[in-house]
C-alpha positions as CSV (number, residue, x, y, z in Angstrom):
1,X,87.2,26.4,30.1
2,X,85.5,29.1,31.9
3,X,83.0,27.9,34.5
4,X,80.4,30.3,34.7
5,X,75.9,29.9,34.4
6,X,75.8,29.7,30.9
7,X,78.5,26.8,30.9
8,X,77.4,24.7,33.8
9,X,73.9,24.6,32.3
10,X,75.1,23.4,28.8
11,X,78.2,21.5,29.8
12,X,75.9,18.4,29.8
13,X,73.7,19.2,27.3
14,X,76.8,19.6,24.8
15,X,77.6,16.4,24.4
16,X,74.3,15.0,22.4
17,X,74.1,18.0,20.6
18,X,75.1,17.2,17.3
19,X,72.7,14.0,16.8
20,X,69.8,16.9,17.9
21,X,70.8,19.5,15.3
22,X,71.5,17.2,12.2
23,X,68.5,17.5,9.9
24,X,65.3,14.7,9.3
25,X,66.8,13.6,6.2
26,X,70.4,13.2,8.1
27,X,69.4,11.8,10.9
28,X,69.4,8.0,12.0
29,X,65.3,6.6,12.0
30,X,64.0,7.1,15.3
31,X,60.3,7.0,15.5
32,X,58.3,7.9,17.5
33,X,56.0,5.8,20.2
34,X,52.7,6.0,18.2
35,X,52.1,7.8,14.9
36,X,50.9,11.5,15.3
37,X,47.5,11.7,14.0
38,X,46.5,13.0,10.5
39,X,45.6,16.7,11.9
40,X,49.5,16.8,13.4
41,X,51.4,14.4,10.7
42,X,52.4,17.5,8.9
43,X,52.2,20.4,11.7
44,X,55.5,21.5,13.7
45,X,56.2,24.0,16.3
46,X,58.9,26.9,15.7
47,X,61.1,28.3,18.5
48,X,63.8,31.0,18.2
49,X,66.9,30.1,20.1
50,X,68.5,33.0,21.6
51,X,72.0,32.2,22.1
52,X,73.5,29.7,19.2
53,X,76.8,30.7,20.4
54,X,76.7,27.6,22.4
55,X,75.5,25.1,19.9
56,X,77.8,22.8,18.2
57,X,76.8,20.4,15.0
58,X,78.4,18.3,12.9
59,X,81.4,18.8,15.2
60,X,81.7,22.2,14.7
61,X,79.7,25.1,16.2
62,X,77.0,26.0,14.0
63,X,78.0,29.6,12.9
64,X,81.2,27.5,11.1
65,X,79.1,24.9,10.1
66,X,77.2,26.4,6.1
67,X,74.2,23.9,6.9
68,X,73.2,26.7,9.4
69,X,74.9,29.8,7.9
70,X,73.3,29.9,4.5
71,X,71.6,33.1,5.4
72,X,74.5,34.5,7.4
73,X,76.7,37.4,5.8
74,X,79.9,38.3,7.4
75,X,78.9,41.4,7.9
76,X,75.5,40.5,10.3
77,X,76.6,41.0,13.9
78,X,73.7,39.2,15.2
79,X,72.5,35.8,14.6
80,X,69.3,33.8,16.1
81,X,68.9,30.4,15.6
82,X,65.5,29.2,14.4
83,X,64.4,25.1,15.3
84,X,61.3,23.6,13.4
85,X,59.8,20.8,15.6
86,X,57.8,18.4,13.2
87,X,55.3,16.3,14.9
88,X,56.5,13.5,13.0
89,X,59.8,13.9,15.0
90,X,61.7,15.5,12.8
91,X,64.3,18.4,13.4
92,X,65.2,21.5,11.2
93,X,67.7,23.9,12.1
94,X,69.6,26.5,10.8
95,X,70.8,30.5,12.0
96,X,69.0,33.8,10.6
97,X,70.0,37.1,10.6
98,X,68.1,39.1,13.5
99,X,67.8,39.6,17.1
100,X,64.4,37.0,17.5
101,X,62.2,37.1,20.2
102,X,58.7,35.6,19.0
103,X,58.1,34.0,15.6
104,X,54.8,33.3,14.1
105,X,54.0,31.4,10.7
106,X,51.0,32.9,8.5
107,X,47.9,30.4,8.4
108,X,48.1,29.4,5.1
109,X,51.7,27.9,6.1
110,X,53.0,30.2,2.9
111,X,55.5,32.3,5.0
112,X,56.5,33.0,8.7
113,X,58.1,36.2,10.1
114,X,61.1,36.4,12.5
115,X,60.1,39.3,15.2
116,X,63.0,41.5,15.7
117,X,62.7,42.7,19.2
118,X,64.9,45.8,20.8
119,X,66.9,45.3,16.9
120,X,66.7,47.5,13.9
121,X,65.4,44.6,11.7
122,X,62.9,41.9,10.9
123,X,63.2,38.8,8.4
124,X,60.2,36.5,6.5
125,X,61.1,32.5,5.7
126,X,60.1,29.5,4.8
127,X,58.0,27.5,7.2
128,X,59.4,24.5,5.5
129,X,63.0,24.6,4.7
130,X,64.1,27.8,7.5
131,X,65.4,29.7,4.4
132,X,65.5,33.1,4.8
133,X,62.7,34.7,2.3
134,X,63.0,38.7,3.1
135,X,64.5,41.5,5.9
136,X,63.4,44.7,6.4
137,X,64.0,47.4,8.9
138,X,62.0,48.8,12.1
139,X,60.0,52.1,11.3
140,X,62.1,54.5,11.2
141,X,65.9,55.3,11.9
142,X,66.2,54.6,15.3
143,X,63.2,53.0,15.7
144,X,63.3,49.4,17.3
145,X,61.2,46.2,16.6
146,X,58.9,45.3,19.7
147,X,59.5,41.0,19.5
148,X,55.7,40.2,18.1
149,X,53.5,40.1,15.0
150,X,50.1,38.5,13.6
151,X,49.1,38.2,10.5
152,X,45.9,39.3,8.5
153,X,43.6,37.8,5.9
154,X,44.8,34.4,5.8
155,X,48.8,35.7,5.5
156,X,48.3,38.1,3.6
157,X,49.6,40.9,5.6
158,X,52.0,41.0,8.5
159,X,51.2,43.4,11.1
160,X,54.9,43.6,13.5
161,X,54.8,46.0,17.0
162,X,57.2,49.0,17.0
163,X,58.8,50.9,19.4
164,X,59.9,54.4,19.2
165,X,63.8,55.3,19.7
166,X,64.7,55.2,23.2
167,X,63.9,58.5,25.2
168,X,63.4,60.2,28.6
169,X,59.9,61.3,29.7
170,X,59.1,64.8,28.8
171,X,55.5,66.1,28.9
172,X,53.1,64.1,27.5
173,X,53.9,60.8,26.1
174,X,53.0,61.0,23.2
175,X,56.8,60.7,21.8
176,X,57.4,57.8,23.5
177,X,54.3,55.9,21.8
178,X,54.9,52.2,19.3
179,X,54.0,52.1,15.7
180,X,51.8,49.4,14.4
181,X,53.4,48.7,10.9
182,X,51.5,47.2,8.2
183,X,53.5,45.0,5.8
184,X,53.8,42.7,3.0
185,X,54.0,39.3,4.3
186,X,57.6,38.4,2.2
187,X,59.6,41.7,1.7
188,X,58.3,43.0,4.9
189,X,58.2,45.8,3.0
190,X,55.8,48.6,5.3
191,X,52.6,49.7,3.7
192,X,51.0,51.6,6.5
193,X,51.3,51.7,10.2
194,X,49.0,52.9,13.1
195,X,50.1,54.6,16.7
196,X,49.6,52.1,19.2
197,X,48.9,54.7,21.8
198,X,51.0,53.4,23.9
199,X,54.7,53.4,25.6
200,X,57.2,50.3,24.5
201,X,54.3,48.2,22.7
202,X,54.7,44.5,22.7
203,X,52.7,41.4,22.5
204,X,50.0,41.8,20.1
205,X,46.9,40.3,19.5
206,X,43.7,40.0,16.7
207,X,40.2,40.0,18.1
208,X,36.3,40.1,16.8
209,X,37.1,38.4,13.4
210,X,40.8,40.6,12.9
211,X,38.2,43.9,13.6
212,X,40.6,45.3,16.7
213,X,44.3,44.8,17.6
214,X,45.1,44.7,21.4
215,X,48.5,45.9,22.3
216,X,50.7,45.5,25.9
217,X,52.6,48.2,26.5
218,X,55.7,48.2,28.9
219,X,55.1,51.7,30.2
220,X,58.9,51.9,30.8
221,X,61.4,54.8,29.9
222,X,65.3,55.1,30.2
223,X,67.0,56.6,32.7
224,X,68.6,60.0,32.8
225,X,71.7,59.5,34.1
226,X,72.4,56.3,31.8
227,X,70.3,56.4,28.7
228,X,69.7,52.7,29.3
229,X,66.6,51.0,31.4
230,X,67.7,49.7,35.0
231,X,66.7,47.6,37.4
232,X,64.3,47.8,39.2
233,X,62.6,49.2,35.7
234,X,61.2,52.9,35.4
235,X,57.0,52.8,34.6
236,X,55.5,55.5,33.0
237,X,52.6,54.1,31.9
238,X,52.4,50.7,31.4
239,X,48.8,49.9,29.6
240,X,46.5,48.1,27.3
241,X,45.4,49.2,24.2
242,X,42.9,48.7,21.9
243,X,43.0,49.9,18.4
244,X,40.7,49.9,15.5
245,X,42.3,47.4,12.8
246,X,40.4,49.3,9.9
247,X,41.3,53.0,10.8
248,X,43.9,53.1,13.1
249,X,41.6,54.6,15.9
250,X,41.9,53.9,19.4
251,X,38.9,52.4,20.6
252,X,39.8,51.5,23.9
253,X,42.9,52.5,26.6
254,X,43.4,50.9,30.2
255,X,46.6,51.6,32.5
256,X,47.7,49.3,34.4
257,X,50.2,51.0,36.6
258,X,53.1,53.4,37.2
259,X,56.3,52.5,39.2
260,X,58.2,49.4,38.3
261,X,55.6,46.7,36.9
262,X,55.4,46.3,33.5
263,X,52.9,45.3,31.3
264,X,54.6,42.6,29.0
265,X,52.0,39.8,27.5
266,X,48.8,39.5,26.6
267,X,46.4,36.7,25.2
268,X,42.2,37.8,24.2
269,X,39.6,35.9,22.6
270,X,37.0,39.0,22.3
271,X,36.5,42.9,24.2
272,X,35.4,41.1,27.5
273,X,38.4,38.5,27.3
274,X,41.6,40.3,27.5
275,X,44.6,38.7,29.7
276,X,47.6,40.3,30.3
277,X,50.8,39.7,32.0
278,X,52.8,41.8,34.5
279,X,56.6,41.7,35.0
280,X,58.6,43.4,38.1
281,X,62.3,43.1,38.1
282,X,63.9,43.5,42.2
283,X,66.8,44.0,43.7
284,X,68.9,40.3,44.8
285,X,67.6,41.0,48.5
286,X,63.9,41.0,47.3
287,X,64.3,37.8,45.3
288,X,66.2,35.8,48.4
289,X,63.2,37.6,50.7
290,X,60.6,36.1,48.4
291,X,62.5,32.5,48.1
292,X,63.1,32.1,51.7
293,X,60.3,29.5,52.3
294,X,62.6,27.1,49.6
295,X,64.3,24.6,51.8
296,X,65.2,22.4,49.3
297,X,68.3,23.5,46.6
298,X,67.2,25.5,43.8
299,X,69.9,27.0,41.2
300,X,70.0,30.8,39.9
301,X,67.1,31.6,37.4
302,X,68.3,30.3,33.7
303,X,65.8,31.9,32.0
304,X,66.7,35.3,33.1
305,X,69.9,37.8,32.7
306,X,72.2,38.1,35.5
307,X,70.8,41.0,37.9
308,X,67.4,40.5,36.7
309,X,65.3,39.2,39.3
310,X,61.9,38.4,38.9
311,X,59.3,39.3,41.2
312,X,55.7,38.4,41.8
313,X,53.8,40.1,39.9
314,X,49.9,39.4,39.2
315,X,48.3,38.8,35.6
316,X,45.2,40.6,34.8
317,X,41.7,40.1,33.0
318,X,40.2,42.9,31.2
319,X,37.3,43.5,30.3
320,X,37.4,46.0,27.8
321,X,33.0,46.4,27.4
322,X,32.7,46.8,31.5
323,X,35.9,48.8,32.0
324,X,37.0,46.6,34.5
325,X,40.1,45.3,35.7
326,X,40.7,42.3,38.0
327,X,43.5,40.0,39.4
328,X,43.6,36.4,37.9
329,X,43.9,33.1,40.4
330,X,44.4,33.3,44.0
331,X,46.9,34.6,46.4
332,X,48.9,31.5,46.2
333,X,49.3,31.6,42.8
334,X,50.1,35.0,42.6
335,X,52.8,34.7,44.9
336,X,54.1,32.3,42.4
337,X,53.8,34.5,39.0
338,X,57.4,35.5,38.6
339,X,58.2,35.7,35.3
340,X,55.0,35.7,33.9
341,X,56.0,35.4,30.1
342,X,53.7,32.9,27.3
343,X,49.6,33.5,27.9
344,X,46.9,31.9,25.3
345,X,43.6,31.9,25.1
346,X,42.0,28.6,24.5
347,X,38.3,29.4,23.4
348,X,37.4,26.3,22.5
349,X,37.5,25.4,26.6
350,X,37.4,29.5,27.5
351,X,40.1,29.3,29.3
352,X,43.6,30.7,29.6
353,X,47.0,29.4,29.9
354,X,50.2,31.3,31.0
355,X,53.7,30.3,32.0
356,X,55.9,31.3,35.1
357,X,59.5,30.3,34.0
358,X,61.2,31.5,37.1
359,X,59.2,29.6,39.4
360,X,58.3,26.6,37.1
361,X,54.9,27.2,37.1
362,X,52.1,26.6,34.1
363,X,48.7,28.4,35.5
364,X,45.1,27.3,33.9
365,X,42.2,29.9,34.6
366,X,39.0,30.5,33.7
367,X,38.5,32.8,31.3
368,X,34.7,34.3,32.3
369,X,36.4,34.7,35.9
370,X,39.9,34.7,36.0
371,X,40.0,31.9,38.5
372,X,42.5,29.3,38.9
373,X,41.5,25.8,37.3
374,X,44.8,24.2,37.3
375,X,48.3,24.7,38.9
376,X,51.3,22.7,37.7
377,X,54.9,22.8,38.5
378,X,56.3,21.3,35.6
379,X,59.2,20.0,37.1
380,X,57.2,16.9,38.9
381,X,57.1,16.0,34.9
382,X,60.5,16.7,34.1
383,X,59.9,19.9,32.3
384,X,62.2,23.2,33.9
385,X,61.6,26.7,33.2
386,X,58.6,26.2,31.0
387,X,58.7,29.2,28.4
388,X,56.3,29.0,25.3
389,X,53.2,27.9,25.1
390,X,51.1,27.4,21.6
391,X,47.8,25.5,20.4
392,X,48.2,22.5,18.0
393,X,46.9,22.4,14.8
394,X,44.4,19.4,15.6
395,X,42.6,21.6,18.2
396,X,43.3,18.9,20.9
397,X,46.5,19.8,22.3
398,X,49.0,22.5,23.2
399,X,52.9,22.3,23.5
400,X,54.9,24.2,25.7
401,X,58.8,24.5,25.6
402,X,61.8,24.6,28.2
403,X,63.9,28.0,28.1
404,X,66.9,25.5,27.1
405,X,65.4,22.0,25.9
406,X,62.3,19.4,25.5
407,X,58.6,20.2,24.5
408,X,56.0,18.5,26.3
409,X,52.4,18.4,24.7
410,X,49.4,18.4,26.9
411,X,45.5,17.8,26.1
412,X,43.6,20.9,26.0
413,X,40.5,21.0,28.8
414,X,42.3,18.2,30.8
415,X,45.7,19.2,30.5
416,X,46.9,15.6,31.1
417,X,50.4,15.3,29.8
418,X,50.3,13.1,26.6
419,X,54.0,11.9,26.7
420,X,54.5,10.0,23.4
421,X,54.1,13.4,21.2
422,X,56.5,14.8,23.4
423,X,59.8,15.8,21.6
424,X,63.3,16.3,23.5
425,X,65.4,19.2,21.0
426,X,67.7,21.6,22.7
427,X,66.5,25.4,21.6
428,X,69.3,27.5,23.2
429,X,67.4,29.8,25.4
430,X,63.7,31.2,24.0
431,X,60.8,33.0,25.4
432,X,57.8,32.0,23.2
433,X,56.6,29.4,20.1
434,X,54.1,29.1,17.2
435,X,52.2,26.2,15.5
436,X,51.3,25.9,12.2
């Protein structure tokens, strides 16, 4: 067998797969520790898996295994895998049909939406069962799905970011600018769709009782010589917008930059409570520079492509009423923001959560200031390259999910690790998670 990164960080993992990926009603009783409460008996979290390639059940891998393929033709070139993590320790898995990056499930539990991101398709399911309910295309020919969605009036509409087909900067920008696209929450179907005024939208978010939608924008265009992005990336105009949910209008642009930072992620609980993450890809000489302190054996970054090194890069509060702009936490933490990926907004506590997968970091701040409350390296826990982040139904805790394996469930304010609701399922590489 081939030894290479992908390999050595599943060899072990391999071997226990099959008991993980058989489903609730298959698998052997194992409860857990202490009974969920009744606000988490029936809630789960969802996580796409990027690469299913190297999942096996049933001892088969599971694109030859028709538990996992029902919604497979032999025709689709791409497949994501999909896991369902019920607080009452079950597991649910199966493959769908597009390239997944974030998944979110409408609040009425009736439906959930499969984010295409970079892919010329998106697909709707069923929160309960995985099966596959609807697909439908990006925009337009050519167009390309930007990875996240939220929904409206209680599920009844889907609203999915857009990006434009990949171009070089000309002019204005314009050209380059993402597509809002309003649609049907099971066909996907598009009945209307707003600019997002801005290059390579994003992460998305609903503020002011659904009133505005606030957008991250990359900022980054192709290259000339290649047609393709490169690293380090090329930033335009990476920004924040703010559009008006009713009208489409644009109520509200910051940019964040030009050069090589991009803007990426974004959590907001009103105009004066916008947090957004930056991302700046270096060269392998910038990344050892920046881990030289490390004196203790560290392995190459999992959650990352080969030749994509993540530098520091510092996440952002906006407050869209005041215009202004600020850096979150403290030098020390910045230093330690590479990969700056999940970010929520916990308004219940007003503060802010974000994860740092590359340097195993999950950051707490304030949300009236941006200061730092809480720095953990979730490794002292046993919890590596923590990914996505999401609030539990009950209002008391959050989960956040390894790039590879486990979920571990913390209590919201005190962030004390509550271990017997955590859950150990192997997801096959992800960036983000919902709850529902």
């Amino acid at each position: 067998m081939k030894i290479d990164r992908r390999n050595l960080l599943t060899g072990g993992a391999l071997l226990g797969l099959a008991a993980a990926t058989v489903p609730a009603e298959a698998a052997p009783d194992a409860k857990p520790p202490r009974t969920p409460s009744a606000a988490l008996k029936k809630a789960a979290v969802y996580v796409p898996g990027y690469m299913p390639e190297y999942a096996f059940a049933n001892g088969k891998p599971v694109d030859q295994n028709r538990r996992f393929t029902r919604s497979i033709r032999q025709a689709d070139g791409i497949k994501r895998m999909i896991t369902r993590v019920g607080m009452d320790g079950s597991i649910r898995q199966t493959l769908l049909p597009v390239n997944a990056h974030d998944v979110e499930i409408a609040p009425d539990r009736s439906i959930g939406v499969l984010c295409g991101f970079e892919g010329a398709e998106h697909c709707s399911f069923d929160p309960e069962t995985l099966e596959m309910s609807g697909m439908a295309p990006s925009f337009r020919e050519g167009w390309r799905g930007g990875g996240h969605a939220v929904y409206l009036d209680g599920g009844k509409t889907v609203i999915i970011s857009e990006r434009s087909p990949k171009q070089q900067a000309r002019g204005g920008l314009e050209h380059l600018h993402g597509r809002l696209t309003i649609r049907d929450p099971e066909t996907l179907k598009i009945r209307e769709s707003y600019s997002t005024y801005g290059v390579d939208p994003h992460d998305i978010r609903l503020i002011d009782n659904d009133r505005y939608i606030v957008a991250a924008n990359y900022g980054s265009v192709i290259s000339p010589k290649t047609g393709e992005h490169t690293v380090p990336r090329t930033v335009v105009e990476a920004s924040i917008t703010v559009v008006e949910v009713s009208s489409g209008k644009l109520v509200d642009k910051r940019k964040t930059g030009a050069g090589r930072t991009e803007l990426r992620h974004l959590a907001a609980g009103s105009l004066d409570r916008i947090f957004a993450i930056q991302s700046t890809y270096g060269s392998a000489s910038e990344d050892a520079r920046q881990r030289s302190a490390d004196g203790v054996a560290y392995d190459s970054d999992q959650s990352s492509e080969p030749g994509h090194n993540y530098l520091s890069a510092a996440t952002l509060k906006y407050d869209a009423l005041r215009k202004k702009l600020s850096r979150m936490g403290d030098r020390q933490a910045t230093r330690l923001m590479q990969h700056g990926l999940s970010i929520r907004y916990d308004e219940r506590h007003d503060q802010v959560l974000a994860s740092y997968p590359s340097s195993h970091q999950l950051m707490v701040f304030d949300g009236a200031s941006g200061g730092m409350v809480k720095r953990l390296d979730t490794r002292s826990q046993g919890l590596r390259y923590p990914c996505g982040i999401a609030m539990l139904p009950d209002g008391r805790h959050y989960a956040v999910t390894g790039y590879w394996e486990n979920m571990f469930v913390f209590e919201r304010g005190s962030h004390r690790l509550v271990r017997e609701l955590c859950r150990y399922p192997l997801f096959f590489g992800h960036s983000h998670i919902t709850s529902a």
